[in-house]
N, C-alpha and C positions, 0 to 999 in steps of 0.2 A: 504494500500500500504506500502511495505517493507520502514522504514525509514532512511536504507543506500543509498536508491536507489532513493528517492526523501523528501526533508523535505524544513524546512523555507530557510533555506540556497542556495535552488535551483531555489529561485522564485524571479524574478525581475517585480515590477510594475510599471508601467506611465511609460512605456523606448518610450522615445521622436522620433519621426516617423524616419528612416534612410534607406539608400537600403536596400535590400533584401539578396546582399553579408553581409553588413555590419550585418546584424541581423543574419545573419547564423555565422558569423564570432563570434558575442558575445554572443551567443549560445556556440560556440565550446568554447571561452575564459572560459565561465563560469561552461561548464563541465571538464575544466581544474584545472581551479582554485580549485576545489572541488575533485579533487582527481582520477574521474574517467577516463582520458582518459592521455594520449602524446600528445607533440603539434602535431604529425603525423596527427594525426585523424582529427585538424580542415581541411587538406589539404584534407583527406578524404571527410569531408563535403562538399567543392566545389564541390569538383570533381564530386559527385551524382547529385547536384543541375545542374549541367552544362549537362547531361547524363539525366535527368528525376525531373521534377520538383519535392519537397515533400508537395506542395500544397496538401491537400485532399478533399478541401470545406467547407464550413459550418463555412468560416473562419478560417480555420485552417491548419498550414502548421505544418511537423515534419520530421525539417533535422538531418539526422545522414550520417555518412559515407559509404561508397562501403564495400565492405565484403572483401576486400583483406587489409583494415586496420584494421580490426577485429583486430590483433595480438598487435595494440597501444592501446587495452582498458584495462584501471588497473582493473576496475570493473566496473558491471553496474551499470548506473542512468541518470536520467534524469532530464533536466531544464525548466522552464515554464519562456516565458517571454509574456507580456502583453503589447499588443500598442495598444492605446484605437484611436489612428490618422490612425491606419492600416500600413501594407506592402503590396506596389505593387509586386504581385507573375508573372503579365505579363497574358496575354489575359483577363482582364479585373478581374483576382483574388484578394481578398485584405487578407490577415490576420490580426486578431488582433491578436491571441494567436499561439505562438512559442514555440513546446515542441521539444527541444535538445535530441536526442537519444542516450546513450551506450551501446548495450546488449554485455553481455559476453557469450557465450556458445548460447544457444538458448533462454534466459531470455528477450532478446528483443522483443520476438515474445510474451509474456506473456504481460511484456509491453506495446506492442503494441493493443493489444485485448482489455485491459481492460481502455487504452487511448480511441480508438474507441469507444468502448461501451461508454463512457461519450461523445464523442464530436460528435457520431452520432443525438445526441440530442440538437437539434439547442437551447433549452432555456437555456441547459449544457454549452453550449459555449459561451452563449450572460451571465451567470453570471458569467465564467472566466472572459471575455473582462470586465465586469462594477468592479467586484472584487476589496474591496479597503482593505482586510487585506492578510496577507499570509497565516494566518487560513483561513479563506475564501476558497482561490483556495486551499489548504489541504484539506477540508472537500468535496468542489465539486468533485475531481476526487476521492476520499474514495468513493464516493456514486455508483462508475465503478464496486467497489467490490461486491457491493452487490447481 
């Protein structure tokens, strides 16, 4: 996986259980902070999550924004964060692992395939969720590429 677009710097571990806004929110903080998006884009973020959960199962939610804030992304990348307490995603969803989306152009959608391909596979996800290095979740989702 490209390392402008996801590295140590994008990975928060043991993030202590909080809402569901709250975790999309420090999702959007931390693709902030890192370069890739405008504060626009965390309002982006709601705004999907409020229109269509980004729960996908398997423990795993991946909020990113509407496509009409597309125009607030610096560039792509993505953030991974990890809550081994879980988030209530509502009807009975929990997540442990939170992956922040920015695609730029159509690079999300590459992104996105090769996130799924690793977290279609439930033992994928449960060694995010247990994950205690940032190497660790680095080298599980490199295994998407293979």
């Amino acid at each position: 996986m490209n390392l402008d677009i996801f590295n140590k710097n994008n990975i928060e571990l043991n993030v202590a259980r909080e809402s569901k806004n709250a975790a999309i929110q420090r999702a959007g903080e931390l693709l902030k902070k890192n370069g890739y998006v405008q504060a626009e884009y965390l309002e982006g973020m709601e705004k999907r999550e409020q229109s269509l959960t980004t729960y996908v199962g398997n423990g795993v939610a991946i909020p990113h924004g509407l496509p009409e804030y597309i125009p607030f992304i610096l560039k792509s990348g993505l953030v991974l964060l990890q809550y081994p307490q879980g988030i209530d995603f509502g009807e009975g969803n929990t997540a442990y692992v939170l992956i922040g989306i920015a695609g730029k152009d159509d690079e999300h959608i590459e992104l996105l395939s090769a996130i799924a391909l690793v977290c279609q596979e439930e033992e994928n996800v449960n060694r995010l969720k247990l994950a205690t290095s940032k190497q660790e979740v680095l080298q599980i989702l490199a295994s998407g590429d293979d």
